[in-house]
PDB file of N, CA, C, O and CB in Angstrom:
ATOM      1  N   UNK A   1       7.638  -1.833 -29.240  1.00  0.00           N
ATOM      2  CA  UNK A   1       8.434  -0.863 -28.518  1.00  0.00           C
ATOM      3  C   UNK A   1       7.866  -0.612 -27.125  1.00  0.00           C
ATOM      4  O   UNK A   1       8.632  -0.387 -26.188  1.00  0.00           O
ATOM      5  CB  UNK A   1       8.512   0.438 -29.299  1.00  0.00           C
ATOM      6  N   UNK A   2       6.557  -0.644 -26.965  1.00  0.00           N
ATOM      7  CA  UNK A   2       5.783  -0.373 -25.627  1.00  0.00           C
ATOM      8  C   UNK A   2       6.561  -1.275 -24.552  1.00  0.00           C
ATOM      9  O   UNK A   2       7.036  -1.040 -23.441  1.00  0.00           O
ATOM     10  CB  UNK A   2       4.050  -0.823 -25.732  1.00  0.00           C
ATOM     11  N   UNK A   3       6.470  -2.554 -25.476  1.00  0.00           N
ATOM     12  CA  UNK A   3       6.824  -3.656 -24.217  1.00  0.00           C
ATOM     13  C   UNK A   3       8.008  -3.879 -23.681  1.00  0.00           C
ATOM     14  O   UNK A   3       8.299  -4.847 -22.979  1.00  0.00           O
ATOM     15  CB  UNK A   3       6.565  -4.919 -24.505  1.00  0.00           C
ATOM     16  N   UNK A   4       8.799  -2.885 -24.036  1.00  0.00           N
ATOM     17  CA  UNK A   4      10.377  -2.534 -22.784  1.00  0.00           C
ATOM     18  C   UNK A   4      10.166  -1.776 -22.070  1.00  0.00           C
ATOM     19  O   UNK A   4      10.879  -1.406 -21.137  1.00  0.00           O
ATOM     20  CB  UNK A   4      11.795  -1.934 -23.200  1.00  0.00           C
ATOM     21  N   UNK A   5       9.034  -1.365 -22.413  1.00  0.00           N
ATOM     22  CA  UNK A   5       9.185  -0.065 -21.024  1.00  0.00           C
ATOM     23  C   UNK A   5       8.126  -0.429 -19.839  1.00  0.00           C
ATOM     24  O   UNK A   5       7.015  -0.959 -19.878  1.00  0.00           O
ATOM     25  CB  UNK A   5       8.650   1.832 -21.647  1.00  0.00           C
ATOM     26  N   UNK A   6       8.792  -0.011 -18.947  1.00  0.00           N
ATOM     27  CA  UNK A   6       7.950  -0.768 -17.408  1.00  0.00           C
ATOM     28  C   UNK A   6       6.746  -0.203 -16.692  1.00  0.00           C
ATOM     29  O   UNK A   6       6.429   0.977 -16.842  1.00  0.00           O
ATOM     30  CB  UNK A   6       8.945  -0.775 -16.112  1.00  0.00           C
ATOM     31  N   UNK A   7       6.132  -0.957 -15.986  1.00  0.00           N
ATOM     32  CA  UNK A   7       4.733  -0.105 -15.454  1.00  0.00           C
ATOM     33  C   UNK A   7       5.495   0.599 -14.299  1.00  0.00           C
ATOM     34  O   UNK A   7       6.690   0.581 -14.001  1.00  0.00           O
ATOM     35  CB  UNK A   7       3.171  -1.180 -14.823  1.00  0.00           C
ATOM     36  N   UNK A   8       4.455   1.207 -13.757  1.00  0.00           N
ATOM     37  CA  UNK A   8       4.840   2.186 -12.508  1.00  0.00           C
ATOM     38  C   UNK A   8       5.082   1.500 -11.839  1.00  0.00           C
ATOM     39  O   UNK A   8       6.205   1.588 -11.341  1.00  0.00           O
ATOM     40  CB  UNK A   8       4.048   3.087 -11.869  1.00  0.00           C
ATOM     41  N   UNK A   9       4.251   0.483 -11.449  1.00  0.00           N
ATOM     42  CA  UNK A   9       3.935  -1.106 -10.539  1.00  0.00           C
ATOM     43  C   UNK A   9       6.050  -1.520 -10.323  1.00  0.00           C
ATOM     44  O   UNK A   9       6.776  -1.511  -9.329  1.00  0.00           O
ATOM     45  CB  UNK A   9       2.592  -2.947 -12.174  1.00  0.00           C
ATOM     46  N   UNK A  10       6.330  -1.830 -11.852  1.00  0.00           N
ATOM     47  CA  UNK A  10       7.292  -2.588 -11.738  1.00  0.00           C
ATOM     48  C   UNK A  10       8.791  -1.392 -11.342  1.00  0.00           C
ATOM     49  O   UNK A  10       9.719  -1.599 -10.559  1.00  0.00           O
ATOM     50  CB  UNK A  10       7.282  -3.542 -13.221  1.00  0.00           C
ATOM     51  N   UNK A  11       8.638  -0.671 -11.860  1.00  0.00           N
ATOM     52  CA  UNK A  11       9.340   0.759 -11.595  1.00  0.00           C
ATOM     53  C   UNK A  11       9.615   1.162 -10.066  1.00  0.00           C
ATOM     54  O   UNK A  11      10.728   1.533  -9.694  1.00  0.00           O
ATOM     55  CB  UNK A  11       8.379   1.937 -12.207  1.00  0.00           C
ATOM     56  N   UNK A  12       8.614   1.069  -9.293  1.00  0.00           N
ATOM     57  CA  UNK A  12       8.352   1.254  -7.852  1.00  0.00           C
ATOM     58  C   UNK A  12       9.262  -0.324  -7.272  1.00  0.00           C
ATOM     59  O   UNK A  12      10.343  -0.341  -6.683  1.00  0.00           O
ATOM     60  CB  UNK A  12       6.323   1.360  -7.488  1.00  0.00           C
ATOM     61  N   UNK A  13       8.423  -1.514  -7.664  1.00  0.00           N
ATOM     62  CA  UNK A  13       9.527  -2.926  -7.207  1.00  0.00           C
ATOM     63  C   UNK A  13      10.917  -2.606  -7.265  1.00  0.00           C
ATOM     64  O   UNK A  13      11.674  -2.541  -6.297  1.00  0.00           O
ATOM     65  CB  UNK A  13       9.440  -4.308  -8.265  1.00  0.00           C
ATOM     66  N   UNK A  14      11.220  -2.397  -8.534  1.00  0.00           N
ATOM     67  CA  UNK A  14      12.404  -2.390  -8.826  1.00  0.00           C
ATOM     68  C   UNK A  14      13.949  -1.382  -8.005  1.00  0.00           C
ATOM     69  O   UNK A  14      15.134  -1.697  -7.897  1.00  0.00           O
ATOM     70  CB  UNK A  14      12.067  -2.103 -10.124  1.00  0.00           C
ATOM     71  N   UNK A  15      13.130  -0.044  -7.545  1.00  0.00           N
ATOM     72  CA  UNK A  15      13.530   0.954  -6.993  1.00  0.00           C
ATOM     73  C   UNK A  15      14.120   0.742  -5.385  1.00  0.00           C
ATOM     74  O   UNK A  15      15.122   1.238  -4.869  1.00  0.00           O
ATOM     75  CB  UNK A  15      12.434   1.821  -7.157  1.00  0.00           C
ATOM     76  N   UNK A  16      13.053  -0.230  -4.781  1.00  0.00           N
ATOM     77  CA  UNK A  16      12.537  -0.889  -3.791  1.00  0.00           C
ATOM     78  C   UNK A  16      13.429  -1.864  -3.715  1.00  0.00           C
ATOM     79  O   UNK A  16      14.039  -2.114  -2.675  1.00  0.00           O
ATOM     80  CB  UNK A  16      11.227  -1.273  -3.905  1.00  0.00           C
ATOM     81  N   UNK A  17      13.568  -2.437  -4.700  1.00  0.00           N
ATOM     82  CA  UNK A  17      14.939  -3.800  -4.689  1.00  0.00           C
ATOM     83  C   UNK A  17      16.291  -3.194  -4.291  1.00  0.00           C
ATOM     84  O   UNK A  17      16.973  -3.391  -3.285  1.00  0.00           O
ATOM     85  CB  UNK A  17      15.307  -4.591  -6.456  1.00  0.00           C
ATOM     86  N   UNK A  18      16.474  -2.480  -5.252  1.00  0.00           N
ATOM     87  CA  UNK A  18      17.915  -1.506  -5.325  1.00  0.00           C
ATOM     88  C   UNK A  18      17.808  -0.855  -4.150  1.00  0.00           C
ATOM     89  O   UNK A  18      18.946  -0.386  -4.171  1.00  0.00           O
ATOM     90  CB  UNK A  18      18.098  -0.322  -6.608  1.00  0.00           C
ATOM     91  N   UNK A  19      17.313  -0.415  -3.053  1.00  0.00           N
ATOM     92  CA  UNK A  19      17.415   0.763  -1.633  1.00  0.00           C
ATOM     93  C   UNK A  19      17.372  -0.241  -0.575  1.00  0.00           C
ATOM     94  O   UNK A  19      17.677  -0.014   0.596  1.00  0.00           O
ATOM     95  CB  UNK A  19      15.940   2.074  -1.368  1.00  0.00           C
ATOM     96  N   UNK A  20      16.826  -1.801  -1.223  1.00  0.00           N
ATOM     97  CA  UNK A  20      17.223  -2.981  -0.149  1.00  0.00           C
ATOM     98  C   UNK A  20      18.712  -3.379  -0.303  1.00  0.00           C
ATOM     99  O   UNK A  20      19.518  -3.583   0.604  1.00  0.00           O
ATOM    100  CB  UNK A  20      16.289  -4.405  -0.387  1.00  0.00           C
ATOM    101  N   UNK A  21      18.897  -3.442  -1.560  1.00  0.00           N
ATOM    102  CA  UNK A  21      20.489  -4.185  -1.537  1.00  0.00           C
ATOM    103  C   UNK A  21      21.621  -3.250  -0.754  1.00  0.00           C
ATOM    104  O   UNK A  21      22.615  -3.701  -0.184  1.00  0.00           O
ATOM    105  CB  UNK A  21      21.132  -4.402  -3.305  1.00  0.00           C
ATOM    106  N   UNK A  22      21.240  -1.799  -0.857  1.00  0.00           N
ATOM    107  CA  UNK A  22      22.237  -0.623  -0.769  1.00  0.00           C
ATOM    108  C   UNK A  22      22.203  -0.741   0.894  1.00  0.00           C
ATOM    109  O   UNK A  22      23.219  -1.015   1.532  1.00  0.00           O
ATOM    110  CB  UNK A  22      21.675   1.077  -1.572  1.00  0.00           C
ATOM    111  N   UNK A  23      21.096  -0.536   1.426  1.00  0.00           N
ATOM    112  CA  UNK A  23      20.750  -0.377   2.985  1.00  0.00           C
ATOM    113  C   UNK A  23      20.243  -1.442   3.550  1.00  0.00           C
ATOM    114  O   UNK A  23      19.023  -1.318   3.666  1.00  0.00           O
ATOM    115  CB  UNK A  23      19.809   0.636   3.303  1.00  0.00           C
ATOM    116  N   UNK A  24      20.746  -2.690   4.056  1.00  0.00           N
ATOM    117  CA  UNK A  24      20.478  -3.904   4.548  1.00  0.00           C
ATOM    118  C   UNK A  24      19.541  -3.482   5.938  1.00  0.00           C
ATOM    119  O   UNK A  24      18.354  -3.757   6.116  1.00  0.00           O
ATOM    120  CB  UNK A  24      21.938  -4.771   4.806  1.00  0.00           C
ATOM    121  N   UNK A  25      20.340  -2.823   6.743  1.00  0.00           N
ATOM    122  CA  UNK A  25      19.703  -2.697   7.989  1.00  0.00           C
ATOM    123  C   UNK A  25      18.335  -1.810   7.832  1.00  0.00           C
ATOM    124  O   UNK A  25      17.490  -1.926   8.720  1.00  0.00           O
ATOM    125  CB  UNK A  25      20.736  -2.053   9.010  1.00  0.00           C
ATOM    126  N   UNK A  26      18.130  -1.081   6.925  1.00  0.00           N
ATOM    127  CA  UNK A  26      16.900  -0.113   6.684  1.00  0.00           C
ATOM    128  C   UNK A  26      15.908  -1.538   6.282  1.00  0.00           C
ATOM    129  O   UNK A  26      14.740  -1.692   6.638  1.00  0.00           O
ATOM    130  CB  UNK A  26      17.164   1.356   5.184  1.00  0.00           C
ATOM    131  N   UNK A  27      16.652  -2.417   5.523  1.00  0.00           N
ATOM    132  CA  UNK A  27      15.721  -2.966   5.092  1.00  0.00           C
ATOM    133  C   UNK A  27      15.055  -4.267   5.922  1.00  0.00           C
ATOM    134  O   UNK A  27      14.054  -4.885   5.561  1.00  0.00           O
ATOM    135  CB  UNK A  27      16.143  -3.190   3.907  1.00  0.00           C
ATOM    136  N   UNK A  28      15.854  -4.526   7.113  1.00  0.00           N
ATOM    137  CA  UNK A  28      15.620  -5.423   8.724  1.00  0.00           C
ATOM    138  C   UNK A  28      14.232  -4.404   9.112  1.00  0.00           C
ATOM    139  O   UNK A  28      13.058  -4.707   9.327  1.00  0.00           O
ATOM    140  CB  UNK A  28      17.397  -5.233  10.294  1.00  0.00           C
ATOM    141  N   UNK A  29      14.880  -3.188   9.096  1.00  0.00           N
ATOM    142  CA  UNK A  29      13.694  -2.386  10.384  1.00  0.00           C
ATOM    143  C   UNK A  29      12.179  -2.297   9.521  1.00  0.00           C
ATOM    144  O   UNK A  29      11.085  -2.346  10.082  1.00  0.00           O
ATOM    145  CB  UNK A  29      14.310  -0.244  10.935  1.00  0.00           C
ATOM    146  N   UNK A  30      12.389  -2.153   8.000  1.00  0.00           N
ATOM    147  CA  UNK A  30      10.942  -2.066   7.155  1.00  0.00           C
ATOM    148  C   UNK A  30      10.402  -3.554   7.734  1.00  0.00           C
ATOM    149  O   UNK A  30       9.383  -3.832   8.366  1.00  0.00           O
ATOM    150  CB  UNK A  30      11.116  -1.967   5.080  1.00  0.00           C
ATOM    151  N   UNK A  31      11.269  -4.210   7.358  1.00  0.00           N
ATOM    152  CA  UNK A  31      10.282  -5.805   7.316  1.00  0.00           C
ATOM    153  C   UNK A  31       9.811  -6.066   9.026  1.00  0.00           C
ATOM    154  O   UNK A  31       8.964  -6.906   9.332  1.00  0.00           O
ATOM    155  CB  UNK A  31      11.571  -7.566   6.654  1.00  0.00           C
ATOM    156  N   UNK A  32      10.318  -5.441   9.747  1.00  0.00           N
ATOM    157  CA  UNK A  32      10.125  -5.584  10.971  1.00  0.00           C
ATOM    158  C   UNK A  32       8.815  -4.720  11.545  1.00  0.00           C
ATOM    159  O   UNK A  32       8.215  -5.121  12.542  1.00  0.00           O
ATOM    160  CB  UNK A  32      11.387  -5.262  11.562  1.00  0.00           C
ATOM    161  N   UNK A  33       8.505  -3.775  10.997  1.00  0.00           N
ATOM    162  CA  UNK A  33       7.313  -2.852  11.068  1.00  0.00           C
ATOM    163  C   UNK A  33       6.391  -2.784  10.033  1.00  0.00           C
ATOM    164  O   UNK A  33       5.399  -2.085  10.241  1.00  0.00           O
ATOM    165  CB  UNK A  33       7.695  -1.607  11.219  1.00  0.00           C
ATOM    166  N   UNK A  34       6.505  -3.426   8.824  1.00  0.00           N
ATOM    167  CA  UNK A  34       5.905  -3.638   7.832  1.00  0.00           C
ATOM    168  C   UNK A  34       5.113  -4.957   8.532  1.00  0.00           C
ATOM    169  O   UNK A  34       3.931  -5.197   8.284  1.00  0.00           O
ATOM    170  CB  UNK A  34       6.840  -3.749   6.528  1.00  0.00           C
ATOM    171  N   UNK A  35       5.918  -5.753   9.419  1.00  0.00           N
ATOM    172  CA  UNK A  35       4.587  -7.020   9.554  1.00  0.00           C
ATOM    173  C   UNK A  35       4.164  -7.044  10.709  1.00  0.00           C
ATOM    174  O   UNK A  35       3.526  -7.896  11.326  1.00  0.00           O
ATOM    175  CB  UNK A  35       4.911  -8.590   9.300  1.00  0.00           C
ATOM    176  N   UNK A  36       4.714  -5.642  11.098  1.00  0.00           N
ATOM    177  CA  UNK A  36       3.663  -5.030  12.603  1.00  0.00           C
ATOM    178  C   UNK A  36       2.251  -4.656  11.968  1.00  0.00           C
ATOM    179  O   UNK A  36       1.201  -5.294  12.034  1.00  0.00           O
ATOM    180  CB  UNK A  36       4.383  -3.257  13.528  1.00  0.00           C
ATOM    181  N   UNK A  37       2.503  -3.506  11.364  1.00  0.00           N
ATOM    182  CA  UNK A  37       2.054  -2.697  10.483  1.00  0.00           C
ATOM    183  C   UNK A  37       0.907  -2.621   9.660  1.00  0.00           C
ATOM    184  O   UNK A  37      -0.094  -1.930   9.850  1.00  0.00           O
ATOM    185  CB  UNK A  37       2.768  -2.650   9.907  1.00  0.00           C
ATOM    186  N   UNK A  38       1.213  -3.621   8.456  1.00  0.00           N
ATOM    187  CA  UNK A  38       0.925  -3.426   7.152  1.00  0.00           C
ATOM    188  C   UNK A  38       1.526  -1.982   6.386  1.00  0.00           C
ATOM    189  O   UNK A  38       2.241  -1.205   7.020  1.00  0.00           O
ATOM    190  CB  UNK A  38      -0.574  -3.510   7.136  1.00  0.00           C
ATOM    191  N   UNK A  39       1.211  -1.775   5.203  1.00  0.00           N
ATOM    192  CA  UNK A  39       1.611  -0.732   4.318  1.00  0.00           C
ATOM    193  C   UNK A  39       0.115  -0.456   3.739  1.00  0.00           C
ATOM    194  O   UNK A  39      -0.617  -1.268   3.174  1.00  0.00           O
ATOM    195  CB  UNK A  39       2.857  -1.194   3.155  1.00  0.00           C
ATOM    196  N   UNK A  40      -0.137   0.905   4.034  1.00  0.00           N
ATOM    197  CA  UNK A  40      -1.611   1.265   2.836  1.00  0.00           C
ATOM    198  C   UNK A  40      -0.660   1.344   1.853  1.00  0.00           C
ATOM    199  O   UNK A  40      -0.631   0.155   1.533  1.00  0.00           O
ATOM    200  CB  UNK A  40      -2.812   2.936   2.955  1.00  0.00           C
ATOM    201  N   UNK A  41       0.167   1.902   1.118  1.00  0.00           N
ATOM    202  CA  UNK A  41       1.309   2.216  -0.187  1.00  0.00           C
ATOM    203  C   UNK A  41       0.133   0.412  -0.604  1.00  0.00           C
ATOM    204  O   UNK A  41      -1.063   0.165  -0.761  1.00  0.00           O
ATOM    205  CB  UNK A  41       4.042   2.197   0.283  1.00  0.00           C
ATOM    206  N   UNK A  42       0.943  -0.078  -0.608  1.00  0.00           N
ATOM    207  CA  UNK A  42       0.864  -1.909  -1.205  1.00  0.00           C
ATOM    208  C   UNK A  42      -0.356  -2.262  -0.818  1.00  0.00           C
ATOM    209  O   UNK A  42      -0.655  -3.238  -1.505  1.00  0.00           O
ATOM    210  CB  UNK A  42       2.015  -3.202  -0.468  1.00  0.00           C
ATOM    211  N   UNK A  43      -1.565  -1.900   0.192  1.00  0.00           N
ATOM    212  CA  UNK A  43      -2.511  -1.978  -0.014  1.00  0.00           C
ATOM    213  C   UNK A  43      -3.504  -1.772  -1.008  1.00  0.00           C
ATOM    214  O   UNK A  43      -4.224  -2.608  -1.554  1.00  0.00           O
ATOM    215  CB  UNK A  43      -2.581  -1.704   0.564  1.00  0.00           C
ATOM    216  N   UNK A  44      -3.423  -0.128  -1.221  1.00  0.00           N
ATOM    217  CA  UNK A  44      -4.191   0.495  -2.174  1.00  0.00           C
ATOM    218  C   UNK A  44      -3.081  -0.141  -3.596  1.00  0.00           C
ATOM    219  O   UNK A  44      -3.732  -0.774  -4.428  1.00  0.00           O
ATOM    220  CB  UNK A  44      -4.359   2.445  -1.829  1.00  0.00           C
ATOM    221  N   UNK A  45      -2.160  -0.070  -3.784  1.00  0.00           N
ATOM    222  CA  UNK A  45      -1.268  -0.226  -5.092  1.00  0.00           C
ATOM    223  C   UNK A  45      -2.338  -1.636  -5.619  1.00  0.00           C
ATOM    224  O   UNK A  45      -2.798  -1.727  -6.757  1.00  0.00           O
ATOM    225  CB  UNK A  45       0.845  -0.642  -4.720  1.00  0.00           C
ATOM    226  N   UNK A  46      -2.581  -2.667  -4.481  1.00  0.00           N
ATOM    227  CA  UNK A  46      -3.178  -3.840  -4.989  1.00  0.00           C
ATOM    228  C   UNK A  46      -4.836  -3.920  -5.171  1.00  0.00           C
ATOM    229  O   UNK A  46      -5.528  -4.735  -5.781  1.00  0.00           O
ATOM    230  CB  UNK A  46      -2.722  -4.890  -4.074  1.00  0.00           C
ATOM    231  N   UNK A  47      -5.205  -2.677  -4.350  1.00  0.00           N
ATOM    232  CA  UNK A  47      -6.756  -2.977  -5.150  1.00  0.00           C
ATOM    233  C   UNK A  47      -6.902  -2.551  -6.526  1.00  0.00           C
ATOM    234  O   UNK A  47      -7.572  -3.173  -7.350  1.00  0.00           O
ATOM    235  CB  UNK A  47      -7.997  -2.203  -4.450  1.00  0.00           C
ATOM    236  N   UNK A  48      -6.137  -1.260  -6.815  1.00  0.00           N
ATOM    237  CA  UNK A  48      -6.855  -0.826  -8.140  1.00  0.00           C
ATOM    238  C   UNK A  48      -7.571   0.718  -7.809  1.00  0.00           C
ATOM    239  O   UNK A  48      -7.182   1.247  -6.768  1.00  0.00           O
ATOM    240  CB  UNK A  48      -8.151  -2.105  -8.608  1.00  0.00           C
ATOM    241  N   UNK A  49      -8.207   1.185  -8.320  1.00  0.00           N
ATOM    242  CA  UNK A  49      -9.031   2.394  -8.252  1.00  0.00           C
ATOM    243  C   UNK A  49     -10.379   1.871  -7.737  1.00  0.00           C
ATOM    244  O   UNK A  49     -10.600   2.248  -6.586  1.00  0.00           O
ATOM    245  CB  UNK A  49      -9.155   3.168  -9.693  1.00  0.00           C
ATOM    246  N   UNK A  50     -11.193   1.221  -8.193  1.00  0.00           N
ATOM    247  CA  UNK A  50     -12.704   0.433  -7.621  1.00  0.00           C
ATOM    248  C   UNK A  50     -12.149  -0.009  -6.276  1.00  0.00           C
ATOM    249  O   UNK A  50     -12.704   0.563  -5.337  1.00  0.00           O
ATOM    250  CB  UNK A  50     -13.392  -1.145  -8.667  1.00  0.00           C
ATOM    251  N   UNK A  51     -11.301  -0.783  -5.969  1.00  0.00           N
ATOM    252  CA  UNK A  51     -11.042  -1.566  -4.738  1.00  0.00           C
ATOM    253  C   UNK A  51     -10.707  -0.623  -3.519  1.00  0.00           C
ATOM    254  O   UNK A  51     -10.962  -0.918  -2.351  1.00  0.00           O
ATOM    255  CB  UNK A  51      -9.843  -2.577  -4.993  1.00  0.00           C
ATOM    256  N   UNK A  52      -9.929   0.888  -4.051  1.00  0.00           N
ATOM    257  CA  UNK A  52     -10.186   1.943  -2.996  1.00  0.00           C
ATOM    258  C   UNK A  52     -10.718   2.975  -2.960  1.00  0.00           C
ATOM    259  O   UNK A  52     -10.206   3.870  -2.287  1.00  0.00           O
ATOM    260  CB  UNK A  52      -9.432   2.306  -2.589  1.00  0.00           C
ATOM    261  N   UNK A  53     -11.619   3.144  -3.490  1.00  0.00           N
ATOM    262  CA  UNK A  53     -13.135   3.342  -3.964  1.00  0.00           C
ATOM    263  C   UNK A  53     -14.202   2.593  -2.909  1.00  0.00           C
ATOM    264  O   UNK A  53     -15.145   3.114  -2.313  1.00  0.00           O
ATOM    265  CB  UNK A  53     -13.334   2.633  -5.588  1.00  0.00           C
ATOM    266  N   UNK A  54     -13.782   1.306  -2.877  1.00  0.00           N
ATOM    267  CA  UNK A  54     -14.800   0.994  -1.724  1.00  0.00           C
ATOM    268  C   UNK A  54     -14.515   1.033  -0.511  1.00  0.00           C
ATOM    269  O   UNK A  54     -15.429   0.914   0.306  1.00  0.00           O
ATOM    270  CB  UNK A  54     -15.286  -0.115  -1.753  1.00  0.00           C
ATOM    271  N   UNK A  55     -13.188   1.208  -0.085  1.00  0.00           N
ATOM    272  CA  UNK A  55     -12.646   0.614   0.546  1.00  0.00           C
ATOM    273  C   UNK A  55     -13.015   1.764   1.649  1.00  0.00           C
ATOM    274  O   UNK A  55     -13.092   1.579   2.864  1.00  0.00           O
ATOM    275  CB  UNK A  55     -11.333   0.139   0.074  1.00  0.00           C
ATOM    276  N   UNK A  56     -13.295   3.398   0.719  1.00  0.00           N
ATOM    277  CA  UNK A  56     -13.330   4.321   1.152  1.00  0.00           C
ATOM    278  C   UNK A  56     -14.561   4.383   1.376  1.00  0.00           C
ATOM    279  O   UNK A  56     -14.736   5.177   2.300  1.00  0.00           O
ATOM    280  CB  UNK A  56     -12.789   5.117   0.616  1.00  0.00           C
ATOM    281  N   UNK A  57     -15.555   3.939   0.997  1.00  0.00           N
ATOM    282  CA  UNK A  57     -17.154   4.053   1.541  1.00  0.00           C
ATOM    283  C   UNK A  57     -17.208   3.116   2.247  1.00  0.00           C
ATOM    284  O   UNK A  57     -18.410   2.920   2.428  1.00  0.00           O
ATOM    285  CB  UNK A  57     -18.377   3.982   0.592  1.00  0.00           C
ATOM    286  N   UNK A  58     -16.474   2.175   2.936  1.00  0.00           N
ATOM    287  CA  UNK A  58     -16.937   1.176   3.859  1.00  0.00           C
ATOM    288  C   UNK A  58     -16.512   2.180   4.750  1.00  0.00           C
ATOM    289  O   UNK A  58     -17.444   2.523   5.477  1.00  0.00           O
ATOM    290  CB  UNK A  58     -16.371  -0.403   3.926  1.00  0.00           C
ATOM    291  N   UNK A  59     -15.461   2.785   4.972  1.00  0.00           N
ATOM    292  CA  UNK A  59     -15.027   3.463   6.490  1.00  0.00           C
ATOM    293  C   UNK A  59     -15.688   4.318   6.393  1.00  0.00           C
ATOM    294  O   UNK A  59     -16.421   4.334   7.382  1.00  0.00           O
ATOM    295  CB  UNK A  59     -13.629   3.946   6.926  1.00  0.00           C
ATOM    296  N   UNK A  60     -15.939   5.279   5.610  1.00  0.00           N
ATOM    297  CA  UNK A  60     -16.918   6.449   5.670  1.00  0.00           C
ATOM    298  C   UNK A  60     -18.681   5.901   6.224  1.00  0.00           C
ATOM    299  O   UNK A  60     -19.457   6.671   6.790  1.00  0.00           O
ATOM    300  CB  UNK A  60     -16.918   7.157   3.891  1.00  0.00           C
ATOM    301  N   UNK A  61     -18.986   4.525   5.910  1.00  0.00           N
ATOM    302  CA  UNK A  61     -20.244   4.722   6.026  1.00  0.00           C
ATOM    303  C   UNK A  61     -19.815   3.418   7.956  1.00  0.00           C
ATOM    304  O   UNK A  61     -20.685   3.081   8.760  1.00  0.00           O
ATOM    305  CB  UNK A  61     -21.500   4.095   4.141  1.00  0.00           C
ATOM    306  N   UNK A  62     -18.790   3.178   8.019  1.00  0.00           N
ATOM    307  CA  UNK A  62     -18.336   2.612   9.372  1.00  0.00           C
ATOM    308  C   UNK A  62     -18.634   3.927  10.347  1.00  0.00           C
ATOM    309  O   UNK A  62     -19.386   4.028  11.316  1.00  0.00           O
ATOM    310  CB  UNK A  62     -16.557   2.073   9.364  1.00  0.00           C
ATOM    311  N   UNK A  63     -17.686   4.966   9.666  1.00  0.00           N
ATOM    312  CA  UNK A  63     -17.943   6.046  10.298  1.00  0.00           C
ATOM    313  C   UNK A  63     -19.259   6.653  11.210  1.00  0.00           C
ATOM    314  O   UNK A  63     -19.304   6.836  12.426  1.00  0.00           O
ATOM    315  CB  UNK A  63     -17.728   6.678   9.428  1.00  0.00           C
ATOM    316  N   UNK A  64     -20.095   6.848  10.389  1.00  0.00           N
ATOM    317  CA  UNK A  64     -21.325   6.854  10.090  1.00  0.00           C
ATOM    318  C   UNK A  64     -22.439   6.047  11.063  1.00  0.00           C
ATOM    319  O   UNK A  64     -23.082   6.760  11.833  1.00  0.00           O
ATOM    320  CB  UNK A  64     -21.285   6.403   8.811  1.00  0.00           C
ATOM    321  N   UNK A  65     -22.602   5.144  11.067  1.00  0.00           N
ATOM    322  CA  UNK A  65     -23.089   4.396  11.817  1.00  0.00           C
ATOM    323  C   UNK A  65     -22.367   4.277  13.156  1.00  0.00           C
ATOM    324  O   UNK A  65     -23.093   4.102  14.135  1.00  0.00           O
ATOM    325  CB  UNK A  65     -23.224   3.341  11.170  1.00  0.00           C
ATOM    326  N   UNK A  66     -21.190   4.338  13.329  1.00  0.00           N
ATOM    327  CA  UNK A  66     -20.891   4.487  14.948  1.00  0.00           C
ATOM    328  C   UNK A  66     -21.074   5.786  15.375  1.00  0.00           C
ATOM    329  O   UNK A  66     -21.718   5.961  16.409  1.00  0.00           O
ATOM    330  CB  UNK A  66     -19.433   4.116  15.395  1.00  0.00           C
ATOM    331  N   UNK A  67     -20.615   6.758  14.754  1.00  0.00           N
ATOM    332  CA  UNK A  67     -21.284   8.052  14.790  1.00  0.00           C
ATOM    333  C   UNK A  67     -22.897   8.131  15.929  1.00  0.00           C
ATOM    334  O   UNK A  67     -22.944   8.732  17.002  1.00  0.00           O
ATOM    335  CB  UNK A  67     -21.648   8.335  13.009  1.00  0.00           C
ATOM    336  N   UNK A  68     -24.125   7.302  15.251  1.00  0.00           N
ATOM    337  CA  UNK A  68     -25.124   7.655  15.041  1.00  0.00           C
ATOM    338  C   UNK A  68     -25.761   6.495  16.108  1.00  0.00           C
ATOM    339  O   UNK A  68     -26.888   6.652  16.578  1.00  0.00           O
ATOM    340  CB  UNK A  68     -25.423   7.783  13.539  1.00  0.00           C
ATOM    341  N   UNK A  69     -25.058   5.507  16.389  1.00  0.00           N
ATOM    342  CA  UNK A  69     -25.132   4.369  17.091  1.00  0.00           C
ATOM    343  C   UNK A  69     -24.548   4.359  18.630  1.00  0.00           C
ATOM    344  O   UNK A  69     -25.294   4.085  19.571  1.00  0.00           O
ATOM    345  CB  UNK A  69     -24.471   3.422  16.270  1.00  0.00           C
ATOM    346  N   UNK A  70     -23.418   4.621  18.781  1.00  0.00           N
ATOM    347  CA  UNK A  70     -22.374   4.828  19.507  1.00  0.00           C
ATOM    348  C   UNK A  70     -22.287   5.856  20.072  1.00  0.00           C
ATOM    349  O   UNK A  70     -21.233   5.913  20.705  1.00  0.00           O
ATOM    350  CB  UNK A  70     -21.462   4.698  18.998  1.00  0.00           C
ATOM    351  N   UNK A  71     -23.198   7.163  20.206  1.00  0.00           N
ATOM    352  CA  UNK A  71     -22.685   8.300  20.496  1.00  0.00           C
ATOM    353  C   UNK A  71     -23.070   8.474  22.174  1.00  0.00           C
ATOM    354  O   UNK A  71     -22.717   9.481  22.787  1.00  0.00           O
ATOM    355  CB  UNK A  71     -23.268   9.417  19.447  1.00  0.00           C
TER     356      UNK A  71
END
């Protein structure tokens, strides 16, 4: 029974599919600033919890050192 029901992961795609088909031109201007851009949303969605976890002590300790270096 578990395995009909969808992850958040696929829930979010899926939502995302359907607001592309409905709004074509919304969905020109995303892809158009999305690969200006990037997305943290789909960033963080793809590390995981550990992956932005670090992701957050690298800038904090980036921080840090230019801080202390740089000033």
């Amino acid at each position: 029974m578990d395995n009909d029901r969808e992850s958040p992961e696929e829930r979010r795609e899926r939502l995302r599919q359907q607001e592309w088909k409905n709004n074509p031109t919304g969905n020109l201007n995303d892809s158009l600033n999305r690969g200006a851009n990037g997305s943290l949303a789909d960033l963080v969605g793809g590390l995981g919890w550990k992956g932005t976890g670090i992701l957050i002590l690298v800038i904090i300790f980036g921080f840090l050192i230019y801080a202390i270096f740089f000033r």
